[in-house]
C-alpha positions in Angstrom: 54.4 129.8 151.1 56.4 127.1 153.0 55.0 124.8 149.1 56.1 127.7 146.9 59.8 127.4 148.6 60.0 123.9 148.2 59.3 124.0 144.9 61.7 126.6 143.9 64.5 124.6 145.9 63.8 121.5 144.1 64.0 123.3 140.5 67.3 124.7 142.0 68.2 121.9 142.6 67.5 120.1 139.4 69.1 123.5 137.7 72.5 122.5 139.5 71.8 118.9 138.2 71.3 119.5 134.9 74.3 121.6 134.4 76.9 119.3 136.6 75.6 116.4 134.5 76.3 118.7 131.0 79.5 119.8 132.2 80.4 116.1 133.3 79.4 115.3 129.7 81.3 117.9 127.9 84.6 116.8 129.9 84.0 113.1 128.8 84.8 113.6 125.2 87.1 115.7 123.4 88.6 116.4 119.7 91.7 113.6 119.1 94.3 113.4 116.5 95.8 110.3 115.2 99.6 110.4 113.5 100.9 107.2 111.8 104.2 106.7 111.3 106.5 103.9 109.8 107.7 101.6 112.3 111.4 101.8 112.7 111.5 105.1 111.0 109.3 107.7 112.7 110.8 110.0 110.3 108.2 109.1 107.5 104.7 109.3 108.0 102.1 106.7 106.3 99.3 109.0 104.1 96.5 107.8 103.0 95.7 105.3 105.4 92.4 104.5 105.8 91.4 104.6 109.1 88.4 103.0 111.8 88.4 103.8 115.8 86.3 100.8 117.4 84.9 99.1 114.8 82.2 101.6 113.8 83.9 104.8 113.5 85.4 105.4 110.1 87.7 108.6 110.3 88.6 108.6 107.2 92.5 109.0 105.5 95.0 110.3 106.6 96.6 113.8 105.5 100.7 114.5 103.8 101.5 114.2 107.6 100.3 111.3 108.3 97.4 112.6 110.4 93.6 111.9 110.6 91.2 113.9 113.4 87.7 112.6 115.0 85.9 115.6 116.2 84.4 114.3 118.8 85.5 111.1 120.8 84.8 109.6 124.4 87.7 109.6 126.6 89.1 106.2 127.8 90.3 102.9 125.8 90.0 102.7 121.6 90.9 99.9 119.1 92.3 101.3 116.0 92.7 100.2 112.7 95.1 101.1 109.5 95.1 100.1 106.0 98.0 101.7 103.9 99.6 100.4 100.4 102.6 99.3 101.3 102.2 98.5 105.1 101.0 95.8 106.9 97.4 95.5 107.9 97.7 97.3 111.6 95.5 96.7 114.3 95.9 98.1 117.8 94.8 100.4 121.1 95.4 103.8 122.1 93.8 106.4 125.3 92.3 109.6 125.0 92.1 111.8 127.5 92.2 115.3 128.6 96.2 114.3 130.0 96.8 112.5 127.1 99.6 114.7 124.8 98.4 115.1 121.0 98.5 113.9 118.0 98.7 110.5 119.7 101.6 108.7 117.9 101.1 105.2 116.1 103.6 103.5 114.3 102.8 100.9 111.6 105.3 98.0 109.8 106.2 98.2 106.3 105.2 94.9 103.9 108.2 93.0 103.8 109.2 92.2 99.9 106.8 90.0 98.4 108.0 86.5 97.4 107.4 85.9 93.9 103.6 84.6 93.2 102.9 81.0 92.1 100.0 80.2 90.9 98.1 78.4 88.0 98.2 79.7 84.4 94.7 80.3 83.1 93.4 81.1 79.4 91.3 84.0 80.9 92.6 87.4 78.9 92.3 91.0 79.8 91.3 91.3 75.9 87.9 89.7 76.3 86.9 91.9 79.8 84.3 94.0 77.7 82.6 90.7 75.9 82.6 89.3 79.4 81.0 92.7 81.2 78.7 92.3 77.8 77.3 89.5 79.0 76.1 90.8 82.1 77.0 87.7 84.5 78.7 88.9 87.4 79.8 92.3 88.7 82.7 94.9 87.3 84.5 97.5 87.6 85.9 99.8 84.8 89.3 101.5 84.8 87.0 104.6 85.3 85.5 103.7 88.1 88.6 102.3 89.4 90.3 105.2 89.4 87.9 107.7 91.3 88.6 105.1 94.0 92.0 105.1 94.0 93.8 104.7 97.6 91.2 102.3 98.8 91.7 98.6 99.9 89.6 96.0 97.7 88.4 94.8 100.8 86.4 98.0 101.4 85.3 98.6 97.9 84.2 95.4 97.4 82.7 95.6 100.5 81.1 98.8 100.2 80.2 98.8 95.9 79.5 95.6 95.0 77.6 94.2 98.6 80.4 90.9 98.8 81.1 88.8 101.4 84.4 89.1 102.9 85.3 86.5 105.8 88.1 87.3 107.9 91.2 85.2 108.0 93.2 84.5 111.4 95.1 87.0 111.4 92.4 89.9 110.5 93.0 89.2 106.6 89.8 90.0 104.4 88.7 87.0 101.7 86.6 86.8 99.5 83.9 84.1 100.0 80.2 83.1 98.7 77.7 84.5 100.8 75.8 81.7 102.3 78.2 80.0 104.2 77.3 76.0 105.0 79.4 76.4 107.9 80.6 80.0 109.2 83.4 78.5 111.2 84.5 76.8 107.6 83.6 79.5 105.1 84.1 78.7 101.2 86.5 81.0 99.6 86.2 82.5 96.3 88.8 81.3 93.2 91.2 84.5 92.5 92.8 85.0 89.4 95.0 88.2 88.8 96.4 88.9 85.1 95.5 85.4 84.2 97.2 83.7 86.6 95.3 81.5 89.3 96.2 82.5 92.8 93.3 80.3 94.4 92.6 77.6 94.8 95.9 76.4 94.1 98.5 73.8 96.1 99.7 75.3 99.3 98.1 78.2 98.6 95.6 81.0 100.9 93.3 83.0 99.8 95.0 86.3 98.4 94.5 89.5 101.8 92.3 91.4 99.8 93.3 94.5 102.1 96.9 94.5 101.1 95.3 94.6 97.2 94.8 98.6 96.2 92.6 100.1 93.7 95.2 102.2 92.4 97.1 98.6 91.3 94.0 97.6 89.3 92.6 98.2 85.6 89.6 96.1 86.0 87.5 93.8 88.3 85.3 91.2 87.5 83.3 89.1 90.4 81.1 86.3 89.8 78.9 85.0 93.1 78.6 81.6 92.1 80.4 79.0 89.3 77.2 78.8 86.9 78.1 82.5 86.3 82.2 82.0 85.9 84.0 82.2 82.8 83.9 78.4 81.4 87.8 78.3 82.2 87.5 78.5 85.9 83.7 77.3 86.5 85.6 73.8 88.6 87.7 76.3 90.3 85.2 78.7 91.2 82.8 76.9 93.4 82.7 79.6 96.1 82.4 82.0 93.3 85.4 83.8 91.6 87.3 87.4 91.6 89.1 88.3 88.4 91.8 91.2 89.3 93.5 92.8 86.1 96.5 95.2 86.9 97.3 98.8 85.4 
């Protein structure tokens, strides 16, 4: 008898466990809602932002209000990011929590006017895309397939559709670069030429921040992984490998 009650007290016990440690579990996480705004103007919310909570956790874009939701996040410290056409690349933290007011409110900066692009002229030509996608040596994208991507960074479409390389720069920029890397601390960055013009490697001249580059902007894209694949006119230019951007 004196077994039979110790038993049962111990399975009560580990009853009252089990549900403490659920309940514990259940107030740990909780539903959150981003808003992004434009910094200096909370007035106008930034759409289609894609966004990622800690690296791993793509949440998707954000709604006409500015607003993306994760179903189901732990409470406690997060690193967000942003990508939006027309804003800068944004980067920061926020806390979730069960005191914490919602939608938690983010505000991103605009791009600030674009200087006017230098760059080296090039005899490449839109025209001669389909002979070049003919020949079957690097990777493309048609307007077609361009367009039922529309709103997304190149970064993540090359990164996602076409398995490249992207290094980041020192301020969280994505480039372009060949795959094996002789040095990762030194990585090799691919030539870029956008409507025939040479951005890279040119004079004075970085790598273009392939996340501030939209799909929506672009007619074609044409990657080559190494220069023995490159169009003749930029095979010295295109060690690294090369990315041929053709606008709408």
């Amino acid at each position: 008898m004196r077994i039979a009650k110790t038993l049962y007290l111990a399975s009560a016990a580990a009853g009252m466990l089990f549900c403490f440690a659920r309940e514990a579990s259940a107030q740990g996480s909780r539903p959150v809602v981003l808003r992004f705004r434009k910094a200096g103007d909370t007035t106008v919310v930034v759409r289609n932002a894609l966004i990622t909570v800690d690296h791993s956790i793509e949440a998707g874009l954000t709604d006409s209000l500015g607003i993306v939701r994760i179903a189901d996040l732990e409470d406690g410290g997060h690193i967000v990011e942003a990508v939006a056409k027309g804003y800068q690349a944004f980067f920061d933290k926020f806390v979730s929590g069960p005191n914490i007011p919602q939608p938690i409110q983010l505000d991103v900066d605009a791009v600030v006017a674009a200087t006017k692009v230098r760059g080296q002229p090039t005899e490449l030509r839109v025209a001669e895309f389909d002979k070049r996608r003919a020949a079957g040596q690097g990777k493309f994208f048609t307007l077609a397939q361009l367009k039922a991507a529309d709103g997304r960074p190149l970064s993540n479409l090359l990164k996602g559709s076409a398995g490249a390389f992207l290094a980041e720069g020192p301020r969280g920029e994505s480039f372009l670069a060949a795959g094996a890397q002789p040095r990762p601390a030194a990585p090799c960055f691919a030539a870029v030429v956008r409507d025939g013009l040479r951005l890279y490697p040119f004079e004075g001249a970085s790598p273009p921040d392939l996340d501030k580059i939209f799909t929506d902007d672009l007619a074609g894209i044409e990657i080559y992984s190494r220069a023995a694949l490159a169009p003749a006119e930029l095979r010295e230019a295109a060690t690294c490998g090369a990315l041929l951007l053709w606008s709408r």
